[in-house]
ZAMARGU-4260 file (C-alpha; in steps of 0.2 Angstrom, whole numbers, plus 5000, padded with zeros to 4 digits):
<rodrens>
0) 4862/5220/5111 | 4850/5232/5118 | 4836/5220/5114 | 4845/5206/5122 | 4850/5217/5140
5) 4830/5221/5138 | 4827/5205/5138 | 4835/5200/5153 | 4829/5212/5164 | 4812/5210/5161
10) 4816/5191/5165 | 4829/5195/5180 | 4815/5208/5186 | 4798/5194/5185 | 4795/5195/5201
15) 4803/5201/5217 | 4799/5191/5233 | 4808/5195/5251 | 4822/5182/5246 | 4826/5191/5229
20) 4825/5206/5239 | 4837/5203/5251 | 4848/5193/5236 | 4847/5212/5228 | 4854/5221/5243
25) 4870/5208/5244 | 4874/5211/5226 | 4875/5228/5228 | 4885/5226/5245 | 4897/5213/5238
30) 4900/5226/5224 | 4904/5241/5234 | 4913/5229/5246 | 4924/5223/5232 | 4926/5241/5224
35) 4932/5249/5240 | 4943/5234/5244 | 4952/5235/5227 | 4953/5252/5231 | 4963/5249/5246
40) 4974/5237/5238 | 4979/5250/5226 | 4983/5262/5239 | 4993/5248/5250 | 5001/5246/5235
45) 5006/5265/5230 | 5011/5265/5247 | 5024/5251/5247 | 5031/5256/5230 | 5034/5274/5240
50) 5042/5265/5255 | 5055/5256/5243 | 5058/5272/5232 | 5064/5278/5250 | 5073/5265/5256
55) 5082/5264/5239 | 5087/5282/5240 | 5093/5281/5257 | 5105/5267/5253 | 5111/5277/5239
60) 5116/5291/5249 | 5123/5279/5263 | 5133/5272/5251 | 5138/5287/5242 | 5155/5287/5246
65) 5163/5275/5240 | 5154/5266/5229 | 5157/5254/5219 | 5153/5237/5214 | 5145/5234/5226
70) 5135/5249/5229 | 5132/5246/5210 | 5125/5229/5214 | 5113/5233/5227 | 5107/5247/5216
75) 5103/5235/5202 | 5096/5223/5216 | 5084/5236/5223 | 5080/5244/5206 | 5075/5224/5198
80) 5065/5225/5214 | 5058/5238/5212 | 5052/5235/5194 | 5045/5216/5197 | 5035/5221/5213
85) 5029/5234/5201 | 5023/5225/5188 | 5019/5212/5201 | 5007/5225/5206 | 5000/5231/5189
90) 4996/5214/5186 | 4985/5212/5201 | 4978/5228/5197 | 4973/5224/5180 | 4964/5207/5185
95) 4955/5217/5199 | 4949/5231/5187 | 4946/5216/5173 | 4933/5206/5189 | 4928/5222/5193
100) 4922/5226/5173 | 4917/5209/5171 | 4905/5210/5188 | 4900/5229/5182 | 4893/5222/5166
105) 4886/5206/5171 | 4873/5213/5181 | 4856/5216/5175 | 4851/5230/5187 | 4856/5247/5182
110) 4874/5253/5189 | 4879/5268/5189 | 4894/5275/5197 | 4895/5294/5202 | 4911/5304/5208
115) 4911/5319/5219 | 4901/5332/5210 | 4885/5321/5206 | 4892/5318/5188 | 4892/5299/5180
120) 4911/5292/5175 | 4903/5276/5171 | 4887/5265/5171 | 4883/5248/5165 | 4877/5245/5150
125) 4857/5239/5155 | 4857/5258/5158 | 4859/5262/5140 | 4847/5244/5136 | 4834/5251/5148
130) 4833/5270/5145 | 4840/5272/5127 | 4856/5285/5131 | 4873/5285/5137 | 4872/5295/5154
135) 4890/5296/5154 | 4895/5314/5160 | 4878/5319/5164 | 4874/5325/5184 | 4862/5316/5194
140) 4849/5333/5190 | 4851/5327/5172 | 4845/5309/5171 | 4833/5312/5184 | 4824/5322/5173
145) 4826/5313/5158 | 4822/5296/5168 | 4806/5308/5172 | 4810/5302/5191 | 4796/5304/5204
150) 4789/5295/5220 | 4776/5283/5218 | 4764/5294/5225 | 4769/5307/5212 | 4780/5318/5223
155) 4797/5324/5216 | 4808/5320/5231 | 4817/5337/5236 | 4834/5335/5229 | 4844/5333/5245
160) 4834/5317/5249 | 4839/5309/5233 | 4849/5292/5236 | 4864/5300/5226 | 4869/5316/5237
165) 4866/5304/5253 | 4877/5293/5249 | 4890/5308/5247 | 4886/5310/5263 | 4892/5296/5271
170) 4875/5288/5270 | 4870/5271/5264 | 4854/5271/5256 | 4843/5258/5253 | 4825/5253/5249
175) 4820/5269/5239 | 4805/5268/5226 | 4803/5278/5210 | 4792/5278/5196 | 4804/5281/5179
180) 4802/5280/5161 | 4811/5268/5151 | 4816/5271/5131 | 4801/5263/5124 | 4791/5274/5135
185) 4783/5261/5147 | 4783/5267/5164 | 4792/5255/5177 | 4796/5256/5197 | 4813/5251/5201
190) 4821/5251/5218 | 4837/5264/5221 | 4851/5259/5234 | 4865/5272/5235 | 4881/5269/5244
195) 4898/5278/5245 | 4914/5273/5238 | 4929/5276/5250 | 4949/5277/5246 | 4953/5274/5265
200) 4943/5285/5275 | 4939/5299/5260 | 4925/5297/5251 | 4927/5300/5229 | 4910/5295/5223
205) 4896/5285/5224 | 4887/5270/5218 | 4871/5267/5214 | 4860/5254/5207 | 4843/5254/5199
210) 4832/5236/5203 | 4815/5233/5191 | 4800/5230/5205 | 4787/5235/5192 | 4784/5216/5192
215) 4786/5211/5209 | 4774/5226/5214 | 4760/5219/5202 | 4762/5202/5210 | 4762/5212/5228
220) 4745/5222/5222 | 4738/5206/5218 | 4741/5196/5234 | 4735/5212/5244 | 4719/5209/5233
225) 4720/5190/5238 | 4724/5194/5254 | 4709/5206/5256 | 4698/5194/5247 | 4702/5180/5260
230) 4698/5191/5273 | 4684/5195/5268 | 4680/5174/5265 | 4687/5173/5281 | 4674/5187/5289
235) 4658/5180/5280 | 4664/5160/5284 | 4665/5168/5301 | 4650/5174/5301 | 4639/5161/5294
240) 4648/5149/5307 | 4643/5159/5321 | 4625/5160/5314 | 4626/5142/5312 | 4633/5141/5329
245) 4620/5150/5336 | 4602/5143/5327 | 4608/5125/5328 | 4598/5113/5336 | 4611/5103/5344
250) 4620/5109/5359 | 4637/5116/5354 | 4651/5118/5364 | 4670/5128/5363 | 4680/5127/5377
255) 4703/5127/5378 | 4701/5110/5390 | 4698/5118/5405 | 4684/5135/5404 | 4669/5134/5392
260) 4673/5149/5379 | 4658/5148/5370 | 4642/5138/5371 | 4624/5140/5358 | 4607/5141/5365
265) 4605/5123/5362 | 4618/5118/5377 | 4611/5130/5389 | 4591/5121/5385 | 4600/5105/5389
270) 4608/5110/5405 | 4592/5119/5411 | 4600/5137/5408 | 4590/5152/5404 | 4606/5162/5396
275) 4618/5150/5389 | 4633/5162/5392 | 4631/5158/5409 | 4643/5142/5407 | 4654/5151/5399
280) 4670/5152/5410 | 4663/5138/5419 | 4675/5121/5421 | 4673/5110/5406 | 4670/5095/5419
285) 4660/5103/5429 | 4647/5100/5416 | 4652/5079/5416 | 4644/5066/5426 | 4656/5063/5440
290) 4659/5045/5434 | 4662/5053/5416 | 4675/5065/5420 | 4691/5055/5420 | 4684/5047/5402
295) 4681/5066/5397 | 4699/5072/5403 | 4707/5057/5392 | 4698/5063/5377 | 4702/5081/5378
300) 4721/5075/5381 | 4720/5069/5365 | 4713/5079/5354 | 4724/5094/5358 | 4739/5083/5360
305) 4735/5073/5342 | 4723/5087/5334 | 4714/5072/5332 | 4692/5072/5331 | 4687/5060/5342
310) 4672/5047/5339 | 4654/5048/5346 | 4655/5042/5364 | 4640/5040/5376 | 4641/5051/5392
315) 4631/5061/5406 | 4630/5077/5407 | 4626/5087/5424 | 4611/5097/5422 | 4611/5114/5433
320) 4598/5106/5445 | 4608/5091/5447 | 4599/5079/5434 | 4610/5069/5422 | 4606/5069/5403
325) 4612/5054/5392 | 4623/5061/5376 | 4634/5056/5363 | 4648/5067/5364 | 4660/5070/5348
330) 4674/5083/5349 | 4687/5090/5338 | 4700/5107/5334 | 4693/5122/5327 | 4703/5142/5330
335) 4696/5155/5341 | 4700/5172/5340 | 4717/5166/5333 | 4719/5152/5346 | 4717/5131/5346
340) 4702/5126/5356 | 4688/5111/5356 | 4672/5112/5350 | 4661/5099/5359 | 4646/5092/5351
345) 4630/5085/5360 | 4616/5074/5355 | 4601/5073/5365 | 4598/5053/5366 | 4588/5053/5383
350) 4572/5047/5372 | 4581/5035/5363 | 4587/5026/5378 | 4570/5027/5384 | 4565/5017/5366
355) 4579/5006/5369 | 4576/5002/5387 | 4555/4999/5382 | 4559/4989/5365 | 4571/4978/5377
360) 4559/4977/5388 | 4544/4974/5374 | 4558/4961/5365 | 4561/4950/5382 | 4539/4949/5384
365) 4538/4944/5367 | 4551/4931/5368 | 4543/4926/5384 | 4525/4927/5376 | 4533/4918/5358
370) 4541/4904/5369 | 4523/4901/5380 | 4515/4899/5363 | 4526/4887/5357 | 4527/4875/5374
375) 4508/4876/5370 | 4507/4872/5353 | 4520/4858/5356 | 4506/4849/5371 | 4492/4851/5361
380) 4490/4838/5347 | 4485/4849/5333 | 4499/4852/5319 | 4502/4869/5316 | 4513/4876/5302
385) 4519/4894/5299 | 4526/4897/5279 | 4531/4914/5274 | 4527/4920/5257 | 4539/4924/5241
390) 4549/4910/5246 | 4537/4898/5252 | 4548/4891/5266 | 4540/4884/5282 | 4547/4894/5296
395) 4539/4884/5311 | 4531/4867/5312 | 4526/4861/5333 | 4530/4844/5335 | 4511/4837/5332
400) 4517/4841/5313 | 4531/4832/5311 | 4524/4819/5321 | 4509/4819/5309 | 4520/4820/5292
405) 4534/4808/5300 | 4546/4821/5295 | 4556/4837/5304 | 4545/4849/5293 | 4560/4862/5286
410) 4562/4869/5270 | 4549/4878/5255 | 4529/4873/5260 | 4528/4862/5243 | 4543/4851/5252
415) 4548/4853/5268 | 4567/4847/5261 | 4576/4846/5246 | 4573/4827/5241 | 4557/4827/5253
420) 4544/4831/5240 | 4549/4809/5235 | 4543/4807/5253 | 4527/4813/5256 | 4508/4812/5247
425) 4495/4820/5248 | 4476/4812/5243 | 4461/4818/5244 | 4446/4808/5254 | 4441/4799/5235
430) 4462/4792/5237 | 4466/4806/5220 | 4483/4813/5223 | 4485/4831/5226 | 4500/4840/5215
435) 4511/4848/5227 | 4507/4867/5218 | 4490/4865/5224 | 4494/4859/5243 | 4483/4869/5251
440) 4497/4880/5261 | 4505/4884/5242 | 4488/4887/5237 | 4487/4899/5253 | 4504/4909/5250
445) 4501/4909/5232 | 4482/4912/5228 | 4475/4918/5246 | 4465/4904/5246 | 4458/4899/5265
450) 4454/4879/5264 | 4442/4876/5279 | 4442/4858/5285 | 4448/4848/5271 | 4450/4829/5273
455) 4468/4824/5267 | 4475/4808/5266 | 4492/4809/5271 | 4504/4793/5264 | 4523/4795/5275
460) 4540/4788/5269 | 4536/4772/5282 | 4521/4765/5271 | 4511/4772/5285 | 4494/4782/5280
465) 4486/4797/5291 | 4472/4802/5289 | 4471/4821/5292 | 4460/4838/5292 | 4467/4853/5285
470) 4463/4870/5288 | 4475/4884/5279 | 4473/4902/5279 | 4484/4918/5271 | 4490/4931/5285
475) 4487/4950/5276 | 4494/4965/5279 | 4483/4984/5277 | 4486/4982/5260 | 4478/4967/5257
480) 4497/4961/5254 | 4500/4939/5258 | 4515/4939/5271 | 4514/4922/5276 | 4503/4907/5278
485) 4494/4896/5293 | 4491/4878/5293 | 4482/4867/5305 | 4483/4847/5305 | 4472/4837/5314
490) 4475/4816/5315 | 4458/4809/5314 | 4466/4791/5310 | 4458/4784/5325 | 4443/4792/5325
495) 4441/4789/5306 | 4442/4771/5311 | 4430/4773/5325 | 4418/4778/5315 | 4422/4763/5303
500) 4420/4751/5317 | 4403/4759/5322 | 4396/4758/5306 | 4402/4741/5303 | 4392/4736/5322
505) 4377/4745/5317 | 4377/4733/5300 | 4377/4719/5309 | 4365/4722/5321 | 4354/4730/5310
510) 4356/4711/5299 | 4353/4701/5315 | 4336/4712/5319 | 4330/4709/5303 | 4333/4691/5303
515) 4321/4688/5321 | 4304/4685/5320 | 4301/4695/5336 | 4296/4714/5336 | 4311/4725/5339
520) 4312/4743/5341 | 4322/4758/5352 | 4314/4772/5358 | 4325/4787/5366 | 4321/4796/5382
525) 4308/4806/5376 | 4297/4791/5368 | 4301/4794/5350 | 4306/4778/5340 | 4323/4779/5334
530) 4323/4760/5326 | 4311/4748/5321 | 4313/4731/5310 | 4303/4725/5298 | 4293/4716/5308
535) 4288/4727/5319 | 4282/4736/5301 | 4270/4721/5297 | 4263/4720/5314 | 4259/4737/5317
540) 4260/4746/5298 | 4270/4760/5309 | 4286/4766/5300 | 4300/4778/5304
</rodrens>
């Protein structure tokens, strides 16, 4: 049985948290609340057996004279009366004192209960589980000393401050610590709360109940620990933050949406202060681009209404000499000083705007300088092809090429379509046919090799025959990397039958000279022969 009420201490007493506390205090009140109240009942009852007993006797001797049976009746009335609101009364008074023992048992604190000289009449039994005696009789002195009772600064409390003959008193004591020694030895704190019990206005004893905080005041040692440890976490994460705060190099802001609180060096560089806490105090928007301002309110709005970080958003910022600065502006909530405010963060993209603004700038004259090019490529009647490498696919073709190839050039170099390799040949000037792998703009992305002037048939998908010079080289990069190829086609059809036409009018005048018996000869400007027949040979012996 000890074991067992040991047991359930230790479980009741695990850990003690301000709700078990206050849970603690209303068990001992609702204890003396219902001792005193059965209390009273007992002596409202007393009192109305006293008031019958009274009445009874003053009918007998009303009636005295004469009596009879009727004064017999009424006496046998009263007196049946009498006897069922008596045990009418007893009964009530047993199942009081029965709760009252049930309740007095039950608890797992320590009860003890005290009558007017300090000595114990009764206690429940988790005293005698907890402390191994029976302190039945004993005086309060006694099991003080036997409980080994002291302060928790290890006082002994002077004897009139002792819970016990305050609530003698008058007094309602509560909240008292102790350091007492159990049965095994171990040494345990308990909370003491003394109260005292009335009959009607006179006090006859005391209550009092012992509460284990041994655990509860291990689990409070240990979250003051935490609690200094998190503090401390707290001061250092402090610190670093302001130490970032104040080394880093983008301009950093804290402000409660209207005054600057706090601002890093790297604000007051950007806004051309010497001292950066010069802003502070200094209206938020008073820093904003007038045209910004009614943006910058909206955002602040919402992150203290939503608690919300808000994104990156290009502003101005007003300089102190009046000059505007471009940022992107992000802002979000952070605690100050134990307060909610906005921390404002500003990035310096005046140079990159400037970029921006010269790469546009740069972009628009290349365009214009790429579409010059190509209106001249597209007058002059030289093909010219553009191939990048790795994927061998053409990425420009002027409109000489495809007028040369008769076909849009698009697609890889080896075929400017799927399905258009069918469709075009290649020969060389002997009519052989060129593979496609060794066209000289593969050979160019492929092998690096630069083809200067190479005379290449050309036969299209309409039967028709170019003839064509080619001229292909690899474009490099420092490291002697192939990005892309250039080729150049010329159509020297016409002229390649000019010179066919020539040669064919010289045969035949060099056949009719040779046929006349007259001398013939040409001679340029300068007097030098530049033909003579065969007869002019016989007749003079003079040869070219």
């Amino acid at each position: 049985m000890q074991t067992t009420n040991r047991k359930q201490s230790k479980k009741q007493n695990k850990a003690i948290t301000p709700k078990t506390r206050r849970k603690f205090a209303d068990s001992q009140e609702n204890l003396e609340k219902l001792i005193a109240e059965r209390t009273a009942a007992l002596k409202r009852e007393i009192d109305h057996l006293r008031t019958e007993l009274a009445e009874y006797k003053r009918h007998e001797i009303v009636n005295c004279v004469g009596a009879g049976a009727r004064a017999k009746k009424i006496k046998d009335e009263a007196q049946l009366s009498a006897r069922q609101y008596l045990q009418k009364a007893l009964t009530e008074l047993e199942l009081s004192h029965s709760q009252l023992e049930a309740l007095f048992a039950a608890q797992n604190d320590v009860v003890i209960l005290y009558d007017t000289e300090m000595n114990v009449y009764k206690a429940n039994p988790s005293f005698l589980a907890n402390y191994g005696f029976d302190p039945t009789g004993l005086n309060v002195k006694e099991i003080i000393q036997r409980v080994s009772s002291q302060c928790l600064d290890g006082r002994t409390l002077v004897f009139e401050k002792q819970p016990t003959p305050r609530a003698l008193g008058g007094e309602k004591v509560s909240g008292l610590q102790f350091r007492v020694k159990k049965a095994d030895g171990s040494e345990v704190i308990v909370e003491t709360s003394s109260g005292p019990v009335r009959i009607g206005k006179k006090i006859v004893g005391t209550v009092t109940v012992w509460h284990d905080i041994t655990e509860a005041k291990k689990v409070e040692k240990e979250l003051l620990t935490h609690k200094a440890c998190l503090e401390t976490a707290r001061q250092e994460s402090e610190e670093r933050y302001q130490d970032l705060f104040k080394k880093s190099p983008e301009p950093i802001i804290l402000h409660d949406g209207v005054r600057i609180l706090e601002a890093n060096p790297a604000i007051g560089e950007l806004l051309g202060y010497q001292k950066p806490e010069d802003l502070i105090g200094t209206n938020i928007l008073n820093i904003v681009a007038p045209e910004y301002r009614e943006l910058a309110s909206s955002r602040i709005r919402l992150i203290l209404d939503k608690e919300v970080s808000t994104p990156s958003k290009e502003i101005n910022l007003l300089r102190k000499d009046g000059s505007l600065v471009i940022v992107e502006s992000i802002g979000g909530i952070c605690h100050y000083l134990g307060h909610r405010v906005i921390q404002g963060v500003f990035h310096d993209i005046s140079e990159r705007k400037q970029l921006e603004i010269m790469l546009t700038n740069r972009s628009i004259e290349l365009s214009h300088a790429l579409a010059t090019l190509e209106a001249m490529l597209n007058t002059i009647p030289i093909g010219v092809m553009v191939a990048e490498a790795g994927s061998e696919r053409v990425t420009y073709s002027s409109l000489a090429t495809q007028e040369i190839l008769g076909v849009p050039l698009r697609g890889t170099a080896s075929g400017p379509e799927p399905g258009e390799l069918r469709r075009i040949k290649m020969l060389r000037a002997d009519r052989s046919e060129i593979p496609p792998d060794d066209w000289p703009l593969v050979l160019a992305l492929r092998d690096g090799w630069n083809t200067e002037n190479e005379e290449i048939i050309v036969q299209r998908d309409d039967g028709r025959e170019v003839t064509t010079v080619m001229n292909c080289t690899p474009v490099r990069n420092d490291n002697d990397q192939i990005l892309r190829a250039i080729a150049s086609i010329v159509n020297i059809t016409k002229r390649k039958q000019m010179e066919n036409a020539l040669r064919e009018s010289e045969e035949r005048f060099r056949i009719l000279t040779e046929a006349l018996p007259q001398l013939v000869w040409m001679m340029d400007t300068s007097g030098n022969f530049k033909y003579l027949n065969s007869q002019f040979y016989h007749y003079t012996g003079i040869r070219l």
